[in-house]
N, C-alpha and C positions, 0 to 999 in steps of 0.2 A: 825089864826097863820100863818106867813110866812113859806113860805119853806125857808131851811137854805142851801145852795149850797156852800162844802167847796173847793177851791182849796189852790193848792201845787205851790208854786214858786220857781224854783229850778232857783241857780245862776250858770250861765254856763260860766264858764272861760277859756279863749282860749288859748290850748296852742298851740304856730308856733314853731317848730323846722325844723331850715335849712333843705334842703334838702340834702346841702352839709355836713351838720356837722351829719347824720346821716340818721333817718326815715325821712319817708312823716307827714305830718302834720297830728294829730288826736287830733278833739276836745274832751273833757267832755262833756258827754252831755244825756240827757234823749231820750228812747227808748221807745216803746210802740208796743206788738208785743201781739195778740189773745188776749188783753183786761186787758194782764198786762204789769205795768210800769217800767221800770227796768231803775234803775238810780248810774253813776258813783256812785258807796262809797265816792269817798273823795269832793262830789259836799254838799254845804250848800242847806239846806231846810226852806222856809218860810212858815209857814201854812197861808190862808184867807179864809174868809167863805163870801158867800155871802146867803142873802134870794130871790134872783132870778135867773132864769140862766145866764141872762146878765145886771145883777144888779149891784149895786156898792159891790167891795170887801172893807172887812174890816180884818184887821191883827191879826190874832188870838194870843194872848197872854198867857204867862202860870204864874203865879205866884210863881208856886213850883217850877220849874225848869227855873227860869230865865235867870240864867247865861249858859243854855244848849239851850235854845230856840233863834229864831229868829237873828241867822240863827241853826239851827240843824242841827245833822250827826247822818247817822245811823250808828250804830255800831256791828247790826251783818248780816253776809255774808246771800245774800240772802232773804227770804223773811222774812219781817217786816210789821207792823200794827198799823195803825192809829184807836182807837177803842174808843166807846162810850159804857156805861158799858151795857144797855137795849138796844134792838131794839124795834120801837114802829111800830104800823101799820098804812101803810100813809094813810087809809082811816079814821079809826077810833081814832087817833091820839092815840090808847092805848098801854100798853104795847105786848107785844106777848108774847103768854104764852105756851107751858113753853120758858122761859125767856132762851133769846140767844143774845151773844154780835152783836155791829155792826162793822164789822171788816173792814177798808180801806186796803189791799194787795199794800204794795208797795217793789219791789224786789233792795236791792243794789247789786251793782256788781263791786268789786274792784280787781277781777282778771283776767287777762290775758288769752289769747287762748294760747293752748301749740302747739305747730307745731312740727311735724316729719318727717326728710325726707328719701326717699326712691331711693336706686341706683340699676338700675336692666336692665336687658337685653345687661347687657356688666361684660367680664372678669375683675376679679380684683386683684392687685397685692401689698400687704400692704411690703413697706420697709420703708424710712425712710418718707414717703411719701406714699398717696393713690394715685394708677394711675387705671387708666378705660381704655379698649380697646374699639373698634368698638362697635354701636350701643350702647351706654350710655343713658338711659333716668334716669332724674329724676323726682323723683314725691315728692309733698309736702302736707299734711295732714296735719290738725289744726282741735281740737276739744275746745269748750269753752260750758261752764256749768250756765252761765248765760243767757246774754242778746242775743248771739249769734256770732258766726263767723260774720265779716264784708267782709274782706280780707285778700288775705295771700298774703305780699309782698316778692317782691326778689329784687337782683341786682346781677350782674355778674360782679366782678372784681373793677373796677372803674367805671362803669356804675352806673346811679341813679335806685333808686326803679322804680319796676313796677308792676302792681296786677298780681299776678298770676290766672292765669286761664286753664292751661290745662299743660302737662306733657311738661320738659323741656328737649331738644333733645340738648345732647351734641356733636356737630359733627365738632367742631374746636378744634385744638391739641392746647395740651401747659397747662399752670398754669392754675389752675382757682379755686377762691375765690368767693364762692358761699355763700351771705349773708341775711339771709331771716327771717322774723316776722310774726305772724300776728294780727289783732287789731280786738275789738268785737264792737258790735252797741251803747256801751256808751264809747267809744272811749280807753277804756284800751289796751293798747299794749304790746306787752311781750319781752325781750330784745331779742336784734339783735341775732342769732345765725352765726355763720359760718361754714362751711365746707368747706375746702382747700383740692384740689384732682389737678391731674393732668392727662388729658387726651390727650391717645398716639395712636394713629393712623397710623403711621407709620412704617414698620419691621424693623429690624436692617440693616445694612450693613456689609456685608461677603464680604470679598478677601482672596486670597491664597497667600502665599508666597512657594519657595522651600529652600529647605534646602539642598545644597548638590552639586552635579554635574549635568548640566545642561548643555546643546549643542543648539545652535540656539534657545533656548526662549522653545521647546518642545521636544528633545529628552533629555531623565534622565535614568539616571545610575539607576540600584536596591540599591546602595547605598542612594539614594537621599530621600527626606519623604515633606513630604505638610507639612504646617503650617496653619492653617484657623483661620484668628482672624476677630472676628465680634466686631460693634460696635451700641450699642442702646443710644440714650440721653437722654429717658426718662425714661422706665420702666427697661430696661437696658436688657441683651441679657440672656436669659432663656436657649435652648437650640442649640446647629449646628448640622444638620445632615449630612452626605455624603454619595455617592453610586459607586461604578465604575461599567461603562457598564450598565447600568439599573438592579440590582443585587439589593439585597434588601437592604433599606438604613442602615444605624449604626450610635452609635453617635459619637460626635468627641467628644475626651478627651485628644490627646494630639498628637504630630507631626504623620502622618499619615504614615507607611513602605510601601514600594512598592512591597519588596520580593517576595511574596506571589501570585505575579501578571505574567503573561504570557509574555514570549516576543513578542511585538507588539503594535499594536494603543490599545486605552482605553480612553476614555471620563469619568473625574471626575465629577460630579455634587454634590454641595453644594448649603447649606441652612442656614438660621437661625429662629428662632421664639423668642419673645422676652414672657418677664413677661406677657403680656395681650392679647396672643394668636395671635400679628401680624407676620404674615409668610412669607419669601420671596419665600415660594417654587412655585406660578405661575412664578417667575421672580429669580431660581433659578439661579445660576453662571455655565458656562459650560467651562470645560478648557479640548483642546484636547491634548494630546499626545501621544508619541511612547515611551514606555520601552524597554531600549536596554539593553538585558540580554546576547549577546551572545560576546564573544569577537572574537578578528580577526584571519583569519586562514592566517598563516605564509609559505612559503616554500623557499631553497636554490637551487637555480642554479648554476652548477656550472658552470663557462662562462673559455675555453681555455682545456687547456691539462687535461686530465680526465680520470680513465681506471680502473676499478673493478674487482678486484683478490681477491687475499687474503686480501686485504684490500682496498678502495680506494684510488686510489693514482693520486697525482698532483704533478704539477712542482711548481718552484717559481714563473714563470710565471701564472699562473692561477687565478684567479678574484672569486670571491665568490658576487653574486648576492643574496639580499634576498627581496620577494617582501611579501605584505600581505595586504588582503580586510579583511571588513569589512562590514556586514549588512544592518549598517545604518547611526550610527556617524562619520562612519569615520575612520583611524588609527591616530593618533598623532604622535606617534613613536616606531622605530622597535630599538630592542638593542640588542647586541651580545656578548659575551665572550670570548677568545682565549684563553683553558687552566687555566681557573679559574682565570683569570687575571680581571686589570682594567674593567667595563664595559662599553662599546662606545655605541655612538648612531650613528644608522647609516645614512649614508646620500648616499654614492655613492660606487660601487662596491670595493671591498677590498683584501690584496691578505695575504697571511699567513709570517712570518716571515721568513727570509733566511737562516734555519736551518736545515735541515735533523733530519725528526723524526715525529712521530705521533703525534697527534693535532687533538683535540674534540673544535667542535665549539657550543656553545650555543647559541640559541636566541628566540626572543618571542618580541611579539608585544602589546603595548596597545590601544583602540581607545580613543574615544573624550569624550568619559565617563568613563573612567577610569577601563571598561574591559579588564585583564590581560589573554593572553593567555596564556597557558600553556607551557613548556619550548621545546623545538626542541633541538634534537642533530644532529651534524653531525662527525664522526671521520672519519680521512682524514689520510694517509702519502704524506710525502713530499717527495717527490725523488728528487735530485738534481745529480743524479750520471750520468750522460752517460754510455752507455755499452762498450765493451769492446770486438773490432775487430781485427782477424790477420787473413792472410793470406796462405792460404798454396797448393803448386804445385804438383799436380799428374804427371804420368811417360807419356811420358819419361820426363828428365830435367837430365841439368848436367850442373856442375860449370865449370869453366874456368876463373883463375884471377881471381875471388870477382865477376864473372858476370853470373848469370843464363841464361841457353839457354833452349829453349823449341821447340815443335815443337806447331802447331795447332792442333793436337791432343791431346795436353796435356791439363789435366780439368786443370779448376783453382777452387779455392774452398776456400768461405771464412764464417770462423767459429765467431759466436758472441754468449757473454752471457753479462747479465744484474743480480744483485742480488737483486734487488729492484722490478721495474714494471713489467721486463721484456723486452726483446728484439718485437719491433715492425717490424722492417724492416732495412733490409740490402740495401745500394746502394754500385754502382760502375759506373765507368765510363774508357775506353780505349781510352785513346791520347787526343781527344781533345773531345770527342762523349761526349753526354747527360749523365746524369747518370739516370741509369735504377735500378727496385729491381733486387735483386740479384736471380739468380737462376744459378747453375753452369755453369760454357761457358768455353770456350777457345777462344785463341788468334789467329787470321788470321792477314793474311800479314808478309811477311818477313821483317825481320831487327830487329830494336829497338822499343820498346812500353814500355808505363807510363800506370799501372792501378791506377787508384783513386779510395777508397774505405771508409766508412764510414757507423755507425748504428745510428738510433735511437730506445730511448726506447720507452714504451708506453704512456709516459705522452711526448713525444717528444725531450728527452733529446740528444743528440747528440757529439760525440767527433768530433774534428777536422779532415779533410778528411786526408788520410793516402796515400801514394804512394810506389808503389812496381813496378822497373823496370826490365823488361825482354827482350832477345832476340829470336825472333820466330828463328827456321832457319830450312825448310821443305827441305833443297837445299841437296839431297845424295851426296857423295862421286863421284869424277867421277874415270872413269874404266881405263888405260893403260895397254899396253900388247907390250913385241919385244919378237925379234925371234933373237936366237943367232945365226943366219947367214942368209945369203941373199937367197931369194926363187933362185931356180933354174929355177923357170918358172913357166907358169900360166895353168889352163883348166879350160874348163867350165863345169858347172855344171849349167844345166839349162838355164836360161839365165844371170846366176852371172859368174863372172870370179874367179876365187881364185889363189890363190899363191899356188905353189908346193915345199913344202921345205924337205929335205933328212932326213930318219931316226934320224939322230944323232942332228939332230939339237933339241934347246933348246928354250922352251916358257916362259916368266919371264909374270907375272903380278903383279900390281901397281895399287894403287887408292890413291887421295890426296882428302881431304875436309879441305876447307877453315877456317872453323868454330870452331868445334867441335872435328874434325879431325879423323878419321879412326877406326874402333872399329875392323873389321876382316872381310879378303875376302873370299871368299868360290867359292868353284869352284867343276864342275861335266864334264867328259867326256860319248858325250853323254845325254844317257838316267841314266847316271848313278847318285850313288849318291853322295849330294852336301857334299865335304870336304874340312875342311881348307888348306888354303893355306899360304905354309910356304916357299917353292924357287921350284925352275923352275924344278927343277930335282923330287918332286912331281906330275911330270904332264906325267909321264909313265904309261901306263897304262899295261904293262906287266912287270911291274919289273923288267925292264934289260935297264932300264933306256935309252930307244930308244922308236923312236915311229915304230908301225909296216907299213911295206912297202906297199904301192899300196890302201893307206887306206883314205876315208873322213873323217875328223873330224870334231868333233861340240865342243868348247870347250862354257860351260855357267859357265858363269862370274857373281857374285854378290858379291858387296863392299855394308858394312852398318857403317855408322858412328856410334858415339855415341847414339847418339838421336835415334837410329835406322832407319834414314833415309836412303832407299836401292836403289842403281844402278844395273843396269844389260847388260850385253854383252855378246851376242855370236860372238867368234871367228871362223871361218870357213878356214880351210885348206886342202890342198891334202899332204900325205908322198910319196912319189915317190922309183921308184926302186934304190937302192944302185947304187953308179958308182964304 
């Protein structure tokens, strides 16, 4: 008996599918893997048997199952059996006892590897949208229960399949449509899956804006606040940090104050991170500046007439100066008030109204950031009054006609008062001479004289110069003297000659002054003493109204005018003996 050798003819149908219109090509097709056969499911089956091993085949037929046979499908998953109901022993051609079927193992296989994939060693951020930061790998696993894994394909994006073979390193940003399969060794393949992620490698970008008042690009008011707005385009901005001065960061949540901060420089430093852990903080943002906290110190000069009593006191003349520094921004402008009035900005020196009366000045400065100084006073009076000079003559003096006569002895003396500042200083001046302070004097030189006189007060106010004329006159009375008759003759005495005049004769004296004119003569014989003289028959000196005989006289003679300007003469005569 021949040996009977069956084979299996399986129809292998090809299927192409584009590569653009999807997967890679995988045929149907039979597998054979440790001595079993595993063949696509949906592949037809021809049985033939042959009696040699490379004998002619002949097509095995079924009777019973006709319209199931030739081509056949198996129909269940997995392992199926081709069986003859005995096995016989091939030497003895008998049956084997105990009796065991003879089974043919043939495995279908009509399903699919399943594939998973794996995203790992990168942050991830689920919003509307998967995003992956740095360092993204993926990985793809397929497991199949048949015939076995073949390949696990991918494609990236619009790119065609390619077999995967080791972990895929995502290291380019942007969309990415990640589309992958994979097929087993009778060519089943399992639909395309996709995963759509977006990978962001990039940190956000942060800037500052300010909010407020700002000077030169870097000096800011404590009024003023940061503003830090970031911006991500992919996974979008997570968190901002900021620090001042290297101090320890915080997060930003909304316009940043400055108050709280010292006056001076300060260095801002900001950051952001987005959803998938990218950070700018190696490439943080550094913005220097100064915080100008202090405002401007102000003060008033006062420029002219100026003078501190009871009050301060200025003239109308007087100027009001105000100057004011400032730290660091700068001043903007200085402003002032007079009396609660309008308020001015100042620009150039300024003087007070032309009114007589007290007057409070405000003022206060702001700088370039809008630090307001605190207010400054100043209360001022205004004096506008000149004081109030006259003159007046010590003794001697005396009128004549509307005309004062003095001597140079006589003080002059000039009185002033002020009810305001006060009196500063007295001038005067005689004839044509300088004017000098006043300190009391008298007038030299004979004749006529003009004194000019004038005060100011202490803010400098001044009345118009005043004039007061007088006449000096130092000139005495001059002396006369007759004799009511003729000397009888002369002797000497000494080396002088004198006149000898008789008992009975009579001595008159007289004095005229030009000026002032005569005030009274006085007269002494002798050692004797001085008495007025009123007529000639006064001039006894024994009361028997004769002079005595054989006698020297000394008659002393003094005329004083008014002024009490005095002359003096002695008369010298001899009285002789009676004839």
């Amino acid at each position: 008996m021949k040996n009977i050798y069956l084979s299996v003819l399986f129809l292998l149908p090809i299927w192409i599918l584009s590569q653009n219109n999807s997967k890679l090509d995988h045929q149907k097709r039979v597998h054979i893997k440790n001595d079993n056969t595993y063949i696509q499911k949906s592949l037809p089956i021809y049985l033939n048997f042959s009696t040699e091993p490379n004998g002619k085949n002949y097509t095995l037929n079924s009777k019973v199952s006709k319209d199931y046979t030739n081509p056949m499908y198996l129909d269940t998953e997995g392992i199926n059996y081709i069986r003859s109901k005995w096995a016989v022993d091939k030497n003895t051609k008998k049956t084997v006892y105990p009796q065991k079927e003879i089974l043919y193992e043939i495995y279908a296989d009509g399903l699919a590897p399943k594939t998973i994939s794996a995203f790992k060693n990168a942050p991830k951020y689920i919003s509307n949208k998967n995003y992956y930061g740095k360092g993204l790998v993926v990985d793809l696993n397929a497991k199949d229960y048949g015939s076995g894994l073949e390949n696990i394909h991918f494609r990236l994006n619009s790119d065609g399949f390619k077999v995967y073979s080791s972990s895929l390193e995502m290291n380019k940003e942007g969309e990415i449509n990640l589309y992958y399969y994979s097929s087993d060794n009778v060519g089943n393949s399992e639909r395309i899956k996709n995963k759509g992620f977006v990978v962001d490698l990039t940190p956000p970008t942060t800037a500052h804006s300010i909010k407020g008042i700002v000077y030169q690009e870097s000096i800011l008011s404590p009024k003023s606040s940061f503003i830090i707005s970031s911006n991500d385009n992919l996974s979008g901005v997570k968190n901002t940090f900021y620090l001042f001065d290297e101090t320890d960061k915080s997060y930003y949540s909304s316009n940043i104050k400055l108050y709280n901060l010292k006056d001076g420089d300060h260095v801002l430093k900001y950051w952001s991170t987005d959803n998938v852990k990218n950070s700018e903080m190696d490439n943080a943002k550094i913005f220097s500046f100064y915080l100008d906290k202090i405002s401007p110190v102000s003060k008033m000069d006062v420029v002219g007439d100026f003078f501190k009593g009871k009050y301060n006191y200025v003239s109308e003349r007087t100027e009001f100066k105000i100057t004011s520094t400032d730290n660091k921004a700068g001043v903007k402008n200085i402003y002032y008030r007079i009396n609660g009035k309008e308020r001015s900005t100042y620009s150039q020196n300024f003087k007070l109204p032309n009114k007589q009366g007290i007057y409070t000045i405000k003022y206060n400065a702001v700088d370039n950031v809008e630090n307001i100084s605190k207010n400054s006073y100043k209360t001022l009076f205004l004096d506008n009054n000149p004081p109030e000079t006259w003159i007046k003559y010590g003794s001697p003096q005396f009128f004549k006609d509307g005309e004062l006569f003095i001597t140079s002895k006589t003080k002059v003396i000039l009185n002033s008062k002020d009810g305001e500042s006060g009196v500063q200083n007295t001038l005067y001046s005689i004839d044509t001479q300088a004017m000098k302070n006043y300190s009391s004097f008298t007038v030299d030189g004979e004749g006529k004289h003009s004194i000019n006189f004038y005060s100011t007060d202490n803010v400098n106010n001044a009345h118009e110069k005043r004039e007061s004329k007088c006449h000096v006159d130092n000139t005495p009375p001059e002396i006369f003297h007759n004799f009511s008759i003729e000397p009888s003759g002369t002797k000497k005495d000494g080396g002088e000659t004198l006149n000898v005049y008789p008992n009975y004769t009579r001595l008159y004296l007289g004095a005229t002054d030009q000026k002032v004119g005569t005030d009274k003569i006085l007269y002494s014989i002798g050692k004797g003493k001085l008495v007025p003289y009123s007529s000639g028959s006064s001039l006894d000196i024994s009361e028997l109204n004769t002079f005595l005989k054989n006698k020297l006289y000394e008659v002393n003679v003094q005329a004083i005018d008014k002024l009490g300007n005095k002359s003096e003469k002695t008369i010298r005569f001899f009285v002789g003996k009676s004839n």
